[in-house]
C-alpha positions in Angstrom: 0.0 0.0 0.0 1.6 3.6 -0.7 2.1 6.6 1.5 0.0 9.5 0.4 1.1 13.1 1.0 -2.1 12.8 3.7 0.4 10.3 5.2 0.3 6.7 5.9 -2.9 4.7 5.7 -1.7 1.6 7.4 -1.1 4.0 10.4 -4.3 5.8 10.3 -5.8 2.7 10.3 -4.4 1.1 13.4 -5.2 4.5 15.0 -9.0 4.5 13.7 -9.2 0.2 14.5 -8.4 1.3 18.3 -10.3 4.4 18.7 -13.5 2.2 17.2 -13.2 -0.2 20.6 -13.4 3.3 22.8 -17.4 4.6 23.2 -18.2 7.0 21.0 -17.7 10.7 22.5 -21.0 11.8 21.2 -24.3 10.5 21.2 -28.6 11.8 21.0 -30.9 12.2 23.9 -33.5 11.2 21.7 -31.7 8.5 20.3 -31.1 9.8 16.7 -28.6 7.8 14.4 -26.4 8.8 11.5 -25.5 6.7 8.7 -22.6 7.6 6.3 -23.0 6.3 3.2 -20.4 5.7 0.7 -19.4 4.4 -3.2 -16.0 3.5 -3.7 -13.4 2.1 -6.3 -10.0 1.8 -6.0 -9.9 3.7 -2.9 -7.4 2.6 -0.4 -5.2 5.9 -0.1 -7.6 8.5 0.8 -10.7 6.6 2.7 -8.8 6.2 5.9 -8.7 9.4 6.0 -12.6 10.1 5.1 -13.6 8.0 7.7 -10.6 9.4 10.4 -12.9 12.9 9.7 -16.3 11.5 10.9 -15.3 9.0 13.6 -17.4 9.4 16.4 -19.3 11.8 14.5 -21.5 9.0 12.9 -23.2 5.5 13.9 -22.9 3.1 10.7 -20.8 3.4 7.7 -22.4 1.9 4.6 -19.7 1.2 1.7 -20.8 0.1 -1.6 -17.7 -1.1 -3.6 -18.2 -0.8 -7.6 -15.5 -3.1 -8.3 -12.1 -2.3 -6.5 -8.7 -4.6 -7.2 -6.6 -2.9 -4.6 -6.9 -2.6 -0.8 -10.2 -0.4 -0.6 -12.8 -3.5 0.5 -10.5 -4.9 3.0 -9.5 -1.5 4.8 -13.3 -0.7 4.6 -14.4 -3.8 6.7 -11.0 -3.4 9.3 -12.4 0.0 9.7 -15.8 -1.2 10.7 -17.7 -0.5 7.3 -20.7 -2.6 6.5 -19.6 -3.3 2.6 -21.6 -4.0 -0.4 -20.7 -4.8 -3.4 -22.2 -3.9 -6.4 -21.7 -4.6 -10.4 -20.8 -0.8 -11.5 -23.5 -0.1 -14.4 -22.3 3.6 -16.1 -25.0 5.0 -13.5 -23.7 7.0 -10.2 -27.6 7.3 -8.9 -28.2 3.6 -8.6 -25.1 2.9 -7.1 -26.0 5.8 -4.3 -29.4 4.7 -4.5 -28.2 1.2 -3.4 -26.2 2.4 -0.5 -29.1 4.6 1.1 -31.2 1.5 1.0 -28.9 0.0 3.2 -28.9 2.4 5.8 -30.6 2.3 8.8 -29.8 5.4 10.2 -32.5 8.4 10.9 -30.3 10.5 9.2 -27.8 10.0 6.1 -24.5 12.2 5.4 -23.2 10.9 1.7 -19.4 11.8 1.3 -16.4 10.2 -1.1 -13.6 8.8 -0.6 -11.3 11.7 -1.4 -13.8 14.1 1.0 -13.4 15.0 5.2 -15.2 17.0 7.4 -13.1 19.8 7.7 -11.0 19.5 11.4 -13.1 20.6 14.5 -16.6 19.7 12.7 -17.6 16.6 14.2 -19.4 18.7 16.8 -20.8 21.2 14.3 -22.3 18.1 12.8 -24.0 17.0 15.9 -25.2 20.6 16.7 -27.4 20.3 13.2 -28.7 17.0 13.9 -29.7 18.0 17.5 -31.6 21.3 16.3 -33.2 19.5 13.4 -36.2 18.5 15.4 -37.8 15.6 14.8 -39.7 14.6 12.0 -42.7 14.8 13.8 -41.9 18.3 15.6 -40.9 22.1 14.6 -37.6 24.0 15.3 -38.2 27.2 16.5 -38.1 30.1 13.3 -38.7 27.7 10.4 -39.8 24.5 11.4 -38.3 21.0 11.2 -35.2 20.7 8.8 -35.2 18.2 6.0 -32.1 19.1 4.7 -28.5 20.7 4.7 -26.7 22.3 2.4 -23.2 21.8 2.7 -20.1 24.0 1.7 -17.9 21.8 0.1 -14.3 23.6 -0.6 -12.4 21.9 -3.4 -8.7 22.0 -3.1 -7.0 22.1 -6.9 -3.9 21.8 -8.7 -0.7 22.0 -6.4 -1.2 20.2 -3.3 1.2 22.7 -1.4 -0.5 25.6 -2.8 -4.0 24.7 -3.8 -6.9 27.0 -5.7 -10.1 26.6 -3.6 -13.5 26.3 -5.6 -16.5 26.2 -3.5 -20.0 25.3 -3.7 -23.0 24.5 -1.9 -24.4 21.1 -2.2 -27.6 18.9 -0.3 -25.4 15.9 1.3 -27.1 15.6 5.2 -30.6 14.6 5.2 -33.1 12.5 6.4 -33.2 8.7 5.5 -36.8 8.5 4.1 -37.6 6.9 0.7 -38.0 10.4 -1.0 -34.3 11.3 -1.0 -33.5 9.1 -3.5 -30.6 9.9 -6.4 -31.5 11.2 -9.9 -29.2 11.2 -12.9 -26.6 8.5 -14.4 -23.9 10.9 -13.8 -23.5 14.7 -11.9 -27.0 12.4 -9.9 -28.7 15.1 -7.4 -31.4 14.7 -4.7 -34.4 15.9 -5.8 -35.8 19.2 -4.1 -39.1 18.2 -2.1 -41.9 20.9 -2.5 -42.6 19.6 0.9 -39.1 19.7 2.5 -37.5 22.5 4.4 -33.7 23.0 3.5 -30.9 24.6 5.1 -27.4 26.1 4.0 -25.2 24.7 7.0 -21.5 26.0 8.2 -20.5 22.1 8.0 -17.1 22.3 5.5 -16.5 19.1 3.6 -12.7 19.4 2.1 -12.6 17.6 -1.4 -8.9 16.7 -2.3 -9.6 14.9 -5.2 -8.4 17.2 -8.0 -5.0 18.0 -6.5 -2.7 17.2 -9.0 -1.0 13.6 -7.5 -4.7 12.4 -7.9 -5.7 13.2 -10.6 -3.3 11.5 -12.7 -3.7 8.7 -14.3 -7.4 8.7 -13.9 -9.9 8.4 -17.0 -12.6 10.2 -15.6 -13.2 12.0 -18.7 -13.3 9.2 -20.9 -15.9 7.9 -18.4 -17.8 10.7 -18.2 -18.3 11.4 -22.3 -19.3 7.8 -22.4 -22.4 8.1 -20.1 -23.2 11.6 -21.5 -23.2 11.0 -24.9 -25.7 7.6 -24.0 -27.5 10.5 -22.3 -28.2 12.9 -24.9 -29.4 9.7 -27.2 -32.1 9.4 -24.4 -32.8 13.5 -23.7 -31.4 15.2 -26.4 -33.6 18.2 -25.0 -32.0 18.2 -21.9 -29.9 21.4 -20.8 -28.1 19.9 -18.2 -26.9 16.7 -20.6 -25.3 19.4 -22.7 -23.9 21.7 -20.3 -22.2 18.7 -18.5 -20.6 17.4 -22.4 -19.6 21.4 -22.6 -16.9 20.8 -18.9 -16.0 17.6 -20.9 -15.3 18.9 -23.8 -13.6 22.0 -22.0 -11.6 19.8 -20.0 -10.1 18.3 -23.2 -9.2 21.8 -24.4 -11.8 21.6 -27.1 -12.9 24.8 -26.9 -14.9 25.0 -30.3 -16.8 21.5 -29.5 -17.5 23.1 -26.1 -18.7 26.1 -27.3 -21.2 24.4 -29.6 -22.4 22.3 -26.8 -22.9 25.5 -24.4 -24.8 26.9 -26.7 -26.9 23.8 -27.6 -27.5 23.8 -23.5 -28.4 27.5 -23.2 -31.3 26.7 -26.4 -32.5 24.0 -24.6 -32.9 26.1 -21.1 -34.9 28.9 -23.0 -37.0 26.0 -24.2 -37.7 24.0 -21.0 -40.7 24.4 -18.8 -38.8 23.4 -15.7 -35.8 25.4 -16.2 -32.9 23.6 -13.7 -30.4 26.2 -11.9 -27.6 26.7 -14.3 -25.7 29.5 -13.0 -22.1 29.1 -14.5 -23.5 28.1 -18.0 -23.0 31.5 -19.7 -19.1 31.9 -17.0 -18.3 28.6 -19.0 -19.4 29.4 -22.3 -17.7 32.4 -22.2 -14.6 31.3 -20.9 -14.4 28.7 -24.1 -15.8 31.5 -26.6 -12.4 33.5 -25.2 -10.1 30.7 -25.6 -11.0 29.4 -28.8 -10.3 33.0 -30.1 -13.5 35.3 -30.0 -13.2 37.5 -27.1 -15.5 40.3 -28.1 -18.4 37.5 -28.2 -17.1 35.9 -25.0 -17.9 39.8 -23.2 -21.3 39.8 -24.7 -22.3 36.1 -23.3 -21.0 37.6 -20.0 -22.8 41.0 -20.3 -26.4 39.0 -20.8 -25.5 36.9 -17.9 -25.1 39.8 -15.1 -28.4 41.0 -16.3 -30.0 37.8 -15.4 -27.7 37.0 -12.4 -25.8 40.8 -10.9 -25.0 39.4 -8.2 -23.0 36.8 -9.2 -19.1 37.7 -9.0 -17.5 35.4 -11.6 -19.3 36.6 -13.8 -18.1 40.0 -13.4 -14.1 38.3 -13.0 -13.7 36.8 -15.6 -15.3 40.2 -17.8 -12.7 41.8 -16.3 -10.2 39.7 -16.9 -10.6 39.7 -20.8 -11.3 43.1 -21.2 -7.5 43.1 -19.3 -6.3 40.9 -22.5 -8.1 43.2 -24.8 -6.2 46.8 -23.0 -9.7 47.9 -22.4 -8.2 49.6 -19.3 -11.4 51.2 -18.5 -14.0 48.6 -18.8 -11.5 46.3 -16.5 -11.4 48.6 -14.0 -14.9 49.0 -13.4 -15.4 45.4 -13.5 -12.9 44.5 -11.0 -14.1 47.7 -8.2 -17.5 45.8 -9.1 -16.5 42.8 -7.9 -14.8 44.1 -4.6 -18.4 45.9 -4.1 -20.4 42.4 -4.5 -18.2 40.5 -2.9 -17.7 36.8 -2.4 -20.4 35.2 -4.5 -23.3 34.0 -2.7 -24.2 30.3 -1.7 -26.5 29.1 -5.1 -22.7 29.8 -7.3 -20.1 27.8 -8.3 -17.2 30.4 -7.4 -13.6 30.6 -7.4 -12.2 31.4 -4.3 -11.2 35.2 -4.1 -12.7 36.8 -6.6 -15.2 39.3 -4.7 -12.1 40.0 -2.6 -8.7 39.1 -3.0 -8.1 38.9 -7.0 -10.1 42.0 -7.8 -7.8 43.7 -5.3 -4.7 42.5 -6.7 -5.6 43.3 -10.4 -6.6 46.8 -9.4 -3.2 47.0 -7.8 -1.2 46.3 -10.8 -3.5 48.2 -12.8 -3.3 51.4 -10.5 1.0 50.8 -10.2 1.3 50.4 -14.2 -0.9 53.8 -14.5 1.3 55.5 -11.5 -1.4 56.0 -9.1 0.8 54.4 -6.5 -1.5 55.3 -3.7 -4.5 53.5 -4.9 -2.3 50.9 -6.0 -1.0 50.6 -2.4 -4.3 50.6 -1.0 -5.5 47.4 -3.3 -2.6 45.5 -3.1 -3.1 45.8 0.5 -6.5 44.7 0.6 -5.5 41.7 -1.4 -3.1 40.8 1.5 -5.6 41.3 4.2 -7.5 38.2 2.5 -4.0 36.8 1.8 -1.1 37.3 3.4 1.3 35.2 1.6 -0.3 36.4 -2.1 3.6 36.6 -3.3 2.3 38.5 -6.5 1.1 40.8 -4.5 4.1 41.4 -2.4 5.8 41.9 -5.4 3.8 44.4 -6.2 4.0 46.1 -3.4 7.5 46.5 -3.5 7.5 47.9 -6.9 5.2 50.7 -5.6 7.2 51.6 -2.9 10.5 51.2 -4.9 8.5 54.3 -7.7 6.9 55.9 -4.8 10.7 56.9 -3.2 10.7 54.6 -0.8 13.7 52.4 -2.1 14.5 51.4 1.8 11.1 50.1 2.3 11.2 47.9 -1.0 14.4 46.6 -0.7 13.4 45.4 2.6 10.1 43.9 1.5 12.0 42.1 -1.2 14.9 40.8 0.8 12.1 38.9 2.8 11.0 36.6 -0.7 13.0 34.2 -2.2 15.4 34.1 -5.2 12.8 32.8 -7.2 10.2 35.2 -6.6 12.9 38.3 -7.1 13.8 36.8 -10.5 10.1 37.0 -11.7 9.8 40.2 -10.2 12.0 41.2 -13.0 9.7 40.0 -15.8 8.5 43.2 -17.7 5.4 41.4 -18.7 4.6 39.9 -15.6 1.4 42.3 -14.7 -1.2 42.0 -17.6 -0.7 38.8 -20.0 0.9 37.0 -17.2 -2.0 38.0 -14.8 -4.8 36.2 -17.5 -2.8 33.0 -17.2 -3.2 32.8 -13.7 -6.5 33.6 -13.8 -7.3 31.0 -17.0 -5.4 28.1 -14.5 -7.7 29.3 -12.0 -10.5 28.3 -14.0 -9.6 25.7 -15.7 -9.1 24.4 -11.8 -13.5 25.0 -11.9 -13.6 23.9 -15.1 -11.8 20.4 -14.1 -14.3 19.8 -11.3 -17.5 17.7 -11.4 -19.8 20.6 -9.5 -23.3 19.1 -9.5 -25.7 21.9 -10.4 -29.5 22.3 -9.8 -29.7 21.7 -6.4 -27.7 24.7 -4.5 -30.5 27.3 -3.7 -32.6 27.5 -0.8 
């Protein structure tokens, strides 16, 4: 068995097998019981650590295996799983659907293997269940709850220095035959009419697209398979051809993608029950200005924010290429917008930072390469306010104190980064070009994760 930068699972193991003979640290007056339930494959690196995050914090572990050849099943059972297993049939919403049948829990909390419960939320987690009420009683301000929405933080790329892409997403609810999965692939609880839904503070950290993971998996490959047997069967269906769209923009084929947005977006103006699509026209824009047609990619985005003003990527990324395109201007008033909306809100896909941090960097080199060196102080040090180690930043800053007279100041400010950092510092076209890279990374970093949509407002 290998030794994953989370650190050794044969360790975490023994330390899990002999916390499981201890009692549990936290139970329910009323007797209330919480069932994790699981589907797994190949798995034997990162589920120690899943189920390290919950113990205690849950009653049962349910683990339906779709067919793994390594050491998943057997850690799984020596870590007190009850395991299934299950023939793996192109269809994520039966599999699911078979593990919440084998629940018995009152209440179910789905996670995968490459997912944990952010440190110090075991209690958090027992808080919501405990002010839940019961199914057959009323919390005080808003009756019973059905449902949480969690906020699940994605960690991308560069395991030392990971982007973070968050959204909201139903994954704590009660066991009742209503909840049940829908969808081959991206499946999704249904909203009840009936049901009463909360967006929770319980963090679920997914490490699964950090770069020593994703390698070597086929995911895409996987994923085109089931969609494309998808559209055969709803070739009407928005969501079919938004989800082909990320595949396609995954691949880098921006042209195929943009077809397949725009295919999605007819089909939305079309449908009667018109499913929550937020980042549709953010991604169809993004492959519009990659494939080469920027000016179209700023009119998909200027339709959007009348439609959704509030959310902030939208406004980032409209920035951002009007940056490419020297549209100084137009940039600038996108990027103070965004540090006026702020973080986006709960029912968005969002890339970390960009109602606060980004903005304020980009207005900081936009504000130095103008000469207004005091507003370009005063962003740059907003950006590390929300991030003190931003090194681009601190670059930055030093620049603007080495042209604002200050040469003590800057020398001293660079002195503190590394060789590396002071040899970029020296690129002349570090601050516009170079700026739309690391914003395109960013969201290709989205782009790469599978965010289930539909289901993230209240």
């Amino acid at each position: 068995m290998k030794q994953t930068a989370n650190g050794n699972p044969e360790s975490e193991i023994k330390r899990i097998s002999k916390d499981n003979k201890r009692p549990s640290q936290f139970s329910h007056t009323d007797g209330t019981r919480i069932s994790l339930c699981m589907i797994v494959c190949n798995e034997q690196d990162t589920l120690p650590h899943c189920l390290a995050s919950v113990q205690g914090a849950v009653n049962e572990v349910i683990i339906v295996d779709t067919g793994s050849r390594d050491e998943t099943v057997r850690i799984a059972r020596a870590l007190g799983a009850r395991v299934y297993n299950f023939t793996w049939q192109d269809d994520f919403a039966c599999a699911r659907n078979y593990a919440l049948e084998r629940a018995t829990g009152d209440w179910v909390l789905v996670l995968d293997a490459d997912e944990q419960l952010a440190p110090g939320q075991k209690h958090v987690l027992q808080d919501m269940i405990a002010n839940a009420g019961s199914a057959n009683s009323e919390v005080s301000g808003g009756g019973k709850v059905d449902g949480y929405l969690l906020t699940l933080r994605n960690l991308v790329g560069d395991p030392v220095q990971p982007g973070v892409l968050i959204h909201h997403q139903l994954r704590l609810f009660r066991h009742s035959p209503e909840f049940r999965f829908i969808g081959a692939i991206h499946e999704q609880l249904p909203k009840l009419d009936s049901a009463h839904y909360v967006s929770a503070s319980l963090t679920v950290i997914h490490r699964g697209y950090l770069d020593p993971l994703v390698r070597g998996q086929r995911k895409v490959e996987r994923n085109l398979r089931i969609l494309q047997r998808e559209r055969v069967a709803a070739p009407q269906s928005p969501k079919v051809h938004y989800y082909l769209g990320n595949e396609w923009l995954r691949l880098g084929e921006f042209v195929t993608a943009v077809a397949a947005y725009q295919r999605a977006e007819q089909c939305l103006e079309a449908a009667v029950d018109r499913p929550w699509l937020p980042d549709l026209p953010l991604k169809h824009a993004y492959a519009l200005w990659q494939s080469g047609d920027a000016q179209t990619a700023r009119q998909v985005l200027m339709k959007a924010y009348q439609v959704e003003p509030h959310y902030t990527d939208l406004w980032y990324l409209y920035g951002i290429i009007c940056l490419t395109l020297a549209d100084w201007p137009e940039a600038e008033r996108a990027f103070r917008h965004c540090l006026q909306l702020g973080p986006a809100g709960p029912g968005y896909p969002s890339q970390e930072g960009c109602g606060d941090t980004l903005p304020a960097y980009v207005l900081g080199e936009l504000c130095l390469q103008q000469g207004r060196l005091v507003e370009a102080r005063e962003n740059l040090l907003k950006c590390l306010v929300t991030q003190p180690d931003h090194v681009q930043a601190r670059i930055a800053l030093c620049q603007c104190d080495w042209r604002a007279g200050h040469p003590r100041a800057a020398g001293l400010g660079m002195a503190r980064l590394s060789s590396d950092v002071r040899a970029l510092a020296k690129q002349a076209s570090w601050p516009f070009q170079a700026l739309a890279e690391v914003y395109r990374s960013g969201l290709q970093d989205l782009i790469d994760c599978d965010v289930p949509q539909g289901e993230e407002q209240t």
